[in-house]
C-alpha positions as CSV (number, residue, x, y, z in Angstrom):
1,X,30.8,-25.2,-17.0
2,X,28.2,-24.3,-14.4
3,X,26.7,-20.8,-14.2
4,X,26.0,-18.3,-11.1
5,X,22.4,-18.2,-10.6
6,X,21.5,-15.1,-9.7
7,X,18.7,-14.6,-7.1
8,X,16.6,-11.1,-7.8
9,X,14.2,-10.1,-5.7
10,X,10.6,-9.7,-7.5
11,X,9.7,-5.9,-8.0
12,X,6.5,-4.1,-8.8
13,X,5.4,-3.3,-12.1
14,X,5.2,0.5,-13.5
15,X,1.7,0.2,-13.1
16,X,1.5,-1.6,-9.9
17,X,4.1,1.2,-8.3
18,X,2.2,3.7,-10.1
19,X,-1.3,2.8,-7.7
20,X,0.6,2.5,-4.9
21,X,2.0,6.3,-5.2
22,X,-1.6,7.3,-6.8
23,X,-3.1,6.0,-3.3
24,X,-0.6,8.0,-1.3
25,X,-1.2,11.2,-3.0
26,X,-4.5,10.8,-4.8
27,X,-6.1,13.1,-1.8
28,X,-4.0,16.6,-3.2
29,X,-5.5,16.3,-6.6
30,X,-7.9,18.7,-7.1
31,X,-10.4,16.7,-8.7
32,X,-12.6,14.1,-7.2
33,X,-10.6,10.8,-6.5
34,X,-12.9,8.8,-9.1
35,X,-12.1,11.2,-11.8
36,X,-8.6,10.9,-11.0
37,X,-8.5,7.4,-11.5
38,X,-9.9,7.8,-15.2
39,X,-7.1,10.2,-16.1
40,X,-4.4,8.4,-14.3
41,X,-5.2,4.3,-15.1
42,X,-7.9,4.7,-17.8
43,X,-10.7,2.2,-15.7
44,X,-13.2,2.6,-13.6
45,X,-12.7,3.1,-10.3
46,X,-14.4,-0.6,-9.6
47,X,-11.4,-2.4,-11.6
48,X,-8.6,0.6,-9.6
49,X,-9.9,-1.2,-6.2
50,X,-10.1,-4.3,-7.9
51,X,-6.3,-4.2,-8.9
52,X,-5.4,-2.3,-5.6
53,X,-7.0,-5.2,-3.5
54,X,-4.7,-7.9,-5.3
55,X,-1.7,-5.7,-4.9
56,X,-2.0,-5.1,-1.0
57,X,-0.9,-8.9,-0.4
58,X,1.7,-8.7,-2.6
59,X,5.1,-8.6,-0.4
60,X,6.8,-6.2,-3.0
61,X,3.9,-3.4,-2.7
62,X,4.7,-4.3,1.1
63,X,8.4,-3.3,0.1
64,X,7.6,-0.5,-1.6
65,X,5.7,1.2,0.8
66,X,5.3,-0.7,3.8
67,X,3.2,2.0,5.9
68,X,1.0,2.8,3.5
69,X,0.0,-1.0,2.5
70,X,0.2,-2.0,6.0
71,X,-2.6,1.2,6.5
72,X,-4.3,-0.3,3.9
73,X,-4.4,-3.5,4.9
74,X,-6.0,-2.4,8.3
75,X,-8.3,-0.9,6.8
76,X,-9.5,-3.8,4.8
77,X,-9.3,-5.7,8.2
78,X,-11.8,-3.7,9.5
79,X,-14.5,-3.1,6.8
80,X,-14.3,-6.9,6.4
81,X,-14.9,-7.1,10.1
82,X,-17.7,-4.9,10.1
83,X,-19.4,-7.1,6.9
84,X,-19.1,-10.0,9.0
85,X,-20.6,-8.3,11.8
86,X,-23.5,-7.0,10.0
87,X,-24.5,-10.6,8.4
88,X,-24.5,-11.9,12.3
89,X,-27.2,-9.4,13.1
């Protein structure tokens, strides 16, 4: 007897979908963004960009919000580029 194998595509974690919708909204909070990140994850904002960072090449977070992580990814693009840039001065 064989059985179906069932393909699922991988999904985000609670936490990892949580950052991802923290990120998109963090900017309507009324307090300041590190303080936000405290109340909402409980670490410092050094391990939320740590843990962000990782999640922008996963393809899921690319699922879940593809505009945002795709803005995000720019982003990182560019402040990598600028590094670089610096070093070759």
């Amino acid at each position: 007897m064989s059985e179906a194998l069932t393909h699922t595509e991988p999904t985000l974690g609670e936490r990892e979908a949580a950052i991802l919708d923290f990120e998109d909204s963090w900017y309507t909070s009324s307090v300041p963004k590190d303080q936000a990140i405290m109340e909402a994850f409980g670490c410092s904002s050094a391990r939320y960009y740590q843990q962000l960072n990782l999640l922008l090449d996963k393809p899921e977070a690319l699922a879940h919000n593809p505009l945002l992580v795709k803005r995000l990814r720019r982003m990182r693009a560019q402040r990598q580029a600028e590094r670089s840039a610096k070093r070759l001065r």
